[in-house]
N, C-alpha and C positions, 0 to 999 in steps of 0.2 A: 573508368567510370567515376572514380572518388573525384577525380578533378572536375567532370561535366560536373558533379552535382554540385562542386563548390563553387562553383560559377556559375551555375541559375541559382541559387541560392542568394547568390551578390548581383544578379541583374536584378532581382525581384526585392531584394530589401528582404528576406524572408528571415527568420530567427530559426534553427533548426533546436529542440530540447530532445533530450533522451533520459530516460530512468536508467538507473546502476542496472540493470536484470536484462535491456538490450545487448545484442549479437557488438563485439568490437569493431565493425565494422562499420557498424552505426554509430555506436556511443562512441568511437576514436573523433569521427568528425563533428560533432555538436558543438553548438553555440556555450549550450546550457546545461549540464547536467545535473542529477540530484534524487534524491528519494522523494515520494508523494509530498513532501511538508515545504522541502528546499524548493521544488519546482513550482509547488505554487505559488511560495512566496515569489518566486522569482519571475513566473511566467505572468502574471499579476502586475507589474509594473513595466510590459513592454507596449511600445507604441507601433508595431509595426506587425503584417504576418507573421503567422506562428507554424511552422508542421511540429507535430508532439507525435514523438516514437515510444510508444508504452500502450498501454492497455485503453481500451472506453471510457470508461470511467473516470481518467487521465485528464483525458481532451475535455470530457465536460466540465471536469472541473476547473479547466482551466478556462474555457467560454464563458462560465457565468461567472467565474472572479474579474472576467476581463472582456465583455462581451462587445465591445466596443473595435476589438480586432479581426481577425479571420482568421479561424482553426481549423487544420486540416491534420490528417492520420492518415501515413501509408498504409495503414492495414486497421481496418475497425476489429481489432483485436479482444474479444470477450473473457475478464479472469473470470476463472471458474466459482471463485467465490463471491462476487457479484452475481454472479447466475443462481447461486443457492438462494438468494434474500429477492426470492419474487415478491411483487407487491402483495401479492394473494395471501403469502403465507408471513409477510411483516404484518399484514390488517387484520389477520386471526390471529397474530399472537395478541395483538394491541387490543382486539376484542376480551380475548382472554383476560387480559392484566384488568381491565374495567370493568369485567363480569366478577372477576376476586376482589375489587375497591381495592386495587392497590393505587398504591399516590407515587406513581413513577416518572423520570425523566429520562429520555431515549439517546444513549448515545450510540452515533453512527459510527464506524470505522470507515475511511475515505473510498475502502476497495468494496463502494458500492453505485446502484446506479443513481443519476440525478432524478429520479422518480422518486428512491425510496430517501433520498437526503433531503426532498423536498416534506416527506412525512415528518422527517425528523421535526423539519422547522416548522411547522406547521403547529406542532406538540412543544415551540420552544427548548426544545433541543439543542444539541452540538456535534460534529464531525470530528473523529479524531483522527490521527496517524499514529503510525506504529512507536514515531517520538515524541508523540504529544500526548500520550493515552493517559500518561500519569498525572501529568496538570490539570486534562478537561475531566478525569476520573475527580479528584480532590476540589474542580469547581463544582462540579453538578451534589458530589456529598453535602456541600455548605445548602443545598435547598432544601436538606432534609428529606430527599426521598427517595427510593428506590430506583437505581437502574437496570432499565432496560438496553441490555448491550450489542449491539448486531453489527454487522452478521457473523466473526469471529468466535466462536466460544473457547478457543485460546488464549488470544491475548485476550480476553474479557478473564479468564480464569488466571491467566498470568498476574494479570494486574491486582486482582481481588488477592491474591497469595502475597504479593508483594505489599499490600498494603494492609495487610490484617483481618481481610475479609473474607464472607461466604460467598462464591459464584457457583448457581447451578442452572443447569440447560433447564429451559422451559417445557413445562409437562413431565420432569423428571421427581423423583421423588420429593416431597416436599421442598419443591424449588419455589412455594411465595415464603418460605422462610430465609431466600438468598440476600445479600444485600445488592448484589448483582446477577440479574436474571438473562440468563445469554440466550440468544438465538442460535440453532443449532445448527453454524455453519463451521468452514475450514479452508485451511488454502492446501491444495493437491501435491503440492512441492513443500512444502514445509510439513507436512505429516508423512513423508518418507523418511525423517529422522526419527532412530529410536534408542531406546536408552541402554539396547545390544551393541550399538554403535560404540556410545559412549565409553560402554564397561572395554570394549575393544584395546580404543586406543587407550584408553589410560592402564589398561594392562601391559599395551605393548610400548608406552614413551608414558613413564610412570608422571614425567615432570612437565607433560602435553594441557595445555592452555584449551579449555572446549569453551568456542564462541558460538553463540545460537540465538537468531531473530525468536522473538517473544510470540511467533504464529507456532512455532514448535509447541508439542502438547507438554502438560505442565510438569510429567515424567520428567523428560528431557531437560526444561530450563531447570527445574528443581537439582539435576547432576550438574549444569554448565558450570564453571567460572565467571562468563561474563554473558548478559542477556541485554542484546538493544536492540535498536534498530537498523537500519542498512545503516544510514548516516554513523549513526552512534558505534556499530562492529568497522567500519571504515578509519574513525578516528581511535579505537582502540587499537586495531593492527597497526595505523603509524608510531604511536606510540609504545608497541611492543615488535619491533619490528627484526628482531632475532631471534623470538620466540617461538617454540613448535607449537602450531596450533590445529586445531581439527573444528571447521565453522560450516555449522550447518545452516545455510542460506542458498537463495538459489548460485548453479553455477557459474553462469559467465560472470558474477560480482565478483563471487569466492577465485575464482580462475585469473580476474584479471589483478586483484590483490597481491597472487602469488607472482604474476607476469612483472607487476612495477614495482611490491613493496617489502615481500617477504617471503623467501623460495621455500621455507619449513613451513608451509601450510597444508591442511589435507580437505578434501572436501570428507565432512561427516556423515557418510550412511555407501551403499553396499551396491546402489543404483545412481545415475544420473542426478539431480537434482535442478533439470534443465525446465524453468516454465516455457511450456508449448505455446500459450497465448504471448509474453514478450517475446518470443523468438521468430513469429507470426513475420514480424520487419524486417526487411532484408534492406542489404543497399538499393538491389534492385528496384524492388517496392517505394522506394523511396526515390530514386531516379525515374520512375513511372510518372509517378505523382509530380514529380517538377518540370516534366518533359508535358506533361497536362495543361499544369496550370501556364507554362510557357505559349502554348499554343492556347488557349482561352477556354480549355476544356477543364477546367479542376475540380474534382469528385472529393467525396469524403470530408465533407467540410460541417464540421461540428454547429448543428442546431438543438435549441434545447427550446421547448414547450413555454410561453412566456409564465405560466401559474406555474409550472415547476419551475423556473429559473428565479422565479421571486421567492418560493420556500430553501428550493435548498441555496440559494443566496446567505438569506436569514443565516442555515446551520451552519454554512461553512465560514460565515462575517463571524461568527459565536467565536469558531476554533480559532481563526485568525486574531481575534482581540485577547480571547487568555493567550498565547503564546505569544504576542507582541512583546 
């Protein structure tokens, strides 16, 4: 099957991209691979179809960075944390913050939908990723006003710890004293790390290196050694690559780490750490879908709303110009 697809893949001119958190069976074969920041940069400058293996959110963002191509997704796979930041409940927070006169500016985290990145921009806003949080955090403070962080209140909380700030969830106790006021969201895999974990191995490999994505609650990075993001825990394993380490991130990243770069790794916590929605992709799924579009039947091809695709344009052009 790996070879049909790499041969409709090359009859059709198609680009195949995969996120680090897809099945190896997937992400072995890609054109493109890379965490939400890398892939857009990169999905962003092609001239030809695209299939994107990762989550919803993914593909839109990559149609309105590039809307000029055809996007498709073997599986319209939904992260659960995008599913937390309904529009309903981003437009009552927003109500909120306007009923208190606070003077805020709204950042988005990318693992949400092209509805609510279009709110962002709409409020002048910016999209971040999990490696770009600290640059669009430190641009949006130069406006002098409060953010508004969503849907993550993790890495919103992470980043306020790191940078000398207050971050509290909205409606929490006197959270318009925050200097970042989060949306009370989370990602379902990165909230199975806990800092029982942590105390574990560093009991049992006193001299054990603990890597953990910034979606980890702020317990956790506050133990880690080193806190980044996929991209950023990726280039830290190569450059510690005899090191025992114990990284809590999802698993097939962590799994495949230990497969090419560094056998003393552990995954950090007690259960799987497997995301159900990137794992959604099979090859098959994927052999479906070019077996489709072969025969002139191709489904699942990324549209986006022309009024939203011009707001969250706006917030995602923001993210991409500080990070240029």
């Amino acid at each position: 099957m790996v070879n049909e697809v790499k041969e409709l893949l090359k009859k059709h001119k198609i680009t195949l991209a995969a996120h680090y958190y897809e099945k190896d069976e997937v992400f072995d074969i890609a054109d493109i691979t890379g965490d939400s920041l890398e892939l857009a940069k990169k999905t962003a400058k092609l001239t030809n179809p695209l299939i994107f293996c990762g989550v919803s959110f993914m593909g839109e963002s990559a149609k309105i960075l590039n809307p000029s191509i055809p996007v498709y997704m073997p599986k319209l796979a939904s992260c659960s944390m995008a599913r937390m930041a309904e529009i309903d409940k981003v437009k009552k927070d927003i109500e909120l913050l306007k009923k208190e006169n606070i003077d805020f500016i709204p950042i988005c985290y990318v693992n949400s939908s092209a509805a609510v990145k279009a709110i962002v921009g709409e409020l002048d806003g910016s999209i971040c990723t999990s490696s770009s949080a600290d640059k669009i955090i430190k641009w949006a403070l130069k406006q002098n006003k409060k953010i508004y962080f969503l849907p993550d209140k993790n890495l919103g909380t992470n980043m306020a710890n790191k940078l000398g700030l207050i971050a509290k969830v909205i409606e929490t106790q006197n959270w318009q004293d925050a200097d970042i006021i989060c949306f009370n969201g989370h990602c379902s895999v990165h909230q199975l790390f806990m800092p029982e974990h942590v105390e574990f191995y560093k009991e049992k490999y006193p001299d054990i290196k603990i890597v953990v994505h910034p979606e980890c609650s702020p317990e956790v990075c506050k133990m880690a050694d080193f806190v980044g993001s996929t991209s950023q825990i990726l280039n830290y394993v190569k450059n510690h690559p005899n090191e025992k380490m114990a990284i809590g991130t999802e698993f097939n990243f962590v799994n495949r780490m230990k497969r090419d770069i560094n056998p003393n790794i552990y995954i950090l916590s007690s259960t799987k750490p497997e995301c159900p929605s990137m794992n959604e992709t099979t090859l098959k799924e994927l052999y479906n879908l070019l077996k489709a579009i072969d025969e002139g039947n191709p489904y699942n091809e990324i549209k986006v709303d022309e009024k939203v695709y011009k707001y969250a344009l706006k917030a995602l052009n923001q993210m991409m110009e500080i990070v240029k």
